[in-house]
Structure formats: structure tokens, C-alpha cells
C-alpha positions in Angstrom: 60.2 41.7 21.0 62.0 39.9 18.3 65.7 38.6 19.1 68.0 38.2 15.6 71.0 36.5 15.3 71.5 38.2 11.8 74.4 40.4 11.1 75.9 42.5 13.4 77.3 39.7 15.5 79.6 40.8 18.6 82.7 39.0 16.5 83.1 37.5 13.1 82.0 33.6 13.2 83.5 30.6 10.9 83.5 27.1 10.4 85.9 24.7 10.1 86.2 20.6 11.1 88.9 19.8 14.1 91.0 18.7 11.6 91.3 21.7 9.5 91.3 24.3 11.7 94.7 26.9 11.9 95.1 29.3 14.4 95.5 31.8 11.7 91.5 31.5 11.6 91.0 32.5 15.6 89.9 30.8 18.5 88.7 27.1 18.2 85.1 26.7 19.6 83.8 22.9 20.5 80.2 22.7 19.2 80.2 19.0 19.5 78.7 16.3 21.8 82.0 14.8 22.1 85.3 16.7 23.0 87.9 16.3 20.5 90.5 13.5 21.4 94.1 15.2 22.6 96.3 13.4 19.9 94.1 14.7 17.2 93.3 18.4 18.4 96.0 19.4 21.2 95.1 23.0 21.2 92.7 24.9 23.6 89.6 26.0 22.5 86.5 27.6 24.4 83.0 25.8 24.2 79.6 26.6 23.0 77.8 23.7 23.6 74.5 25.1 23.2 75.4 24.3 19.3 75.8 20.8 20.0 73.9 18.7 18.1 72.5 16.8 21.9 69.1 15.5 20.1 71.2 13.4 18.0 72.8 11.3 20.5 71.5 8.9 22.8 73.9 7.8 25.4 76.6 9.5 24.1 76.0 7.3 21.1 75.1 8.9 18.0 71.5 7.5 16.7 70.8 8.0 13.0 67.9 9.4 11.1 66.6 10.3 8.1 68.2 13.5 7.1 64.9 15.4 7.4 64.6 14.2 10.9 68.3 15.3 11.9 67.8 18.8 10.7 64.4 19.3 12.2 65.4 18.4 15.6 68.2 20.8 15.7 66.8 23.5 14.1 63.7 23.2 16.6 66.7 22.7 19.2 67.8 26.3 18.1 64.7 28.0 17.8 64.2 27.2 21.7 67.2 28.4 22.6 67.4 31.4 20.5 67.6 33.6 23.4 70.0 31.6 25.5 72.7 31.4 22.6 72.3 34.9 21.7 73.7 35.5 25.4 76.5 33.0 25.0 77.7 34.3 21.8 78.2 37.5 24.1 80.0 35.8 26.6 82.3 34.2 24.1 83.0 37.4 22.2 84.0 39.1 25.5 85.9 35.9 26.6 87.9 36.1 23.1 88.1 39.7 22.6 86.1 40.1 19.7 88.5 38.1 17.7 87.0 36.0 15.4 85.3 32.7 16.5 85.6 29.3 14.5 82.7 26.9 15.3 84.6 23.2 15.0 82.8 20.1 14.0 84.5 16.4 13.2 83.0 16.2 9.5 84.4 17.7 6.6 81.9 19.9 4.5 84.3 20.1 1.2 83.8 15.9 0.9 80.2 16.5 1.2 79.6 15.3 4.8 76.6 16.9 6.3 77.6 18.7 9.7 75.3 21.2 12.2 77.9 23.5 11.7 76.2 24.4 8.3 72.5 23.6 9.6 73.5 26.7 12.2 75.2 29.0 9.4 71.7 28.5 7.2 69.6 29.4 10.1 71.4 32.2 11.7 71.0 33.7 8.4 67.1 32.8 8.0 65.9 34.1 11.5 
């Protein structure tokens, strides 16, 4: 049996950096290794850390790669745990209410920095 993550999802999913997020665009969702600092993000926002980019990191420190690399570690990192983030998408959609869910990220897409949050978008919509 073939799980999917393709359209319908239990509640409408977005992206947007810590920075740029409103609450206009529904709940704030951490999908990073580190939680935003207080000063810069004081709202609340639920977790779905599943989405974090773990592989990356080394001792909470982040250890750089060729591009490539990056993106084939996470999206192997997804592919494992297809069916384990299909049930925590659940669980957040029931936690939220359906509303809609905005997956934040520290880097800003618009000035061309490369983020997960993307690398997720592209393969939700692949598998």
C-alpha cells in the first residue's frame, strides 16, 4: 500500500521564514533544528520536527555540504519517514483546527537562500 502526501492534505500548508511570518497566515510551525530565539519570534507556534533538517547538523552545529549532498540527505530523511509525518501532519491539523499551517524556516527564499522548507514543498508534490 502506497502512502501520498499529495493533495488532499488535512489543512492547507505554507511557508514562510521566522521573520516574515503574520498571524494573518495561520499557526507558526518550527521545522528547524534550532528554536527560534524569543526577541526575534515571541509568538507560539506548534512543532513538526520531523521536517527538521537533523542530518545537517552535527552537534547542534550546522555542517556544510555540497548542495547535492544537503538535498539528498533530507529527501532520503523524508522518504524514511514518509509514514511517520503523514501521521503528524494529522495530529497537527487536529491540534490547529484545520486552519492553515505555516512551516517556518530562518532563511529567506525571495533573496535566493536555499531552505528545507522548499526541498519539502518539491517533494510532497513529487511523491
Amino acid at each position: 500500500m502506497t502512502t501520498s502526501l499529495t493533495p488532499p492534505m488535512p489543512m492547507p500548508l505554507y511557508t514562510a521564514s521566522y521573520r516574515s511570518w503574520r498571524a494573518e497566515f495561520g499557526v507558526p510551525v518550527r521545522i528547524t533544528v534550532g528554536r527560534p530565539k524569543a526577541q526575534y519570534f515571541p509568538h507560539g507556534y506548534e512543532e513538526l520536527l520531523t521536517l527538521a533538517p537533523w542530518e545537517l547538523f552535527q552537534h547542534g552545529r550546522y555542517i556544510e555540504q555540497p548542495l547535492e549532498v544537503e538535498l539528498r540527505l533530507y529527501r532520503a530523511r523524508l522518504h524514511k519517514r514518509k509514514a511517520r509525518l503523514i501521521e503528524e501532519i494529522a495530529a497537527l491539523s487536529a491540534r490547529i483546527d484545520g486552519v492553515g499551517a505555516v512551516l517556518c524556516c530562518y532563511e529567506n527564499v525571495w533573496k535566493g537562500e536555499i531552505c528545507h522548507r522548499r526541498w519539502f514543498a518539491d517533494w510532497r508534490g513529487s511523491t
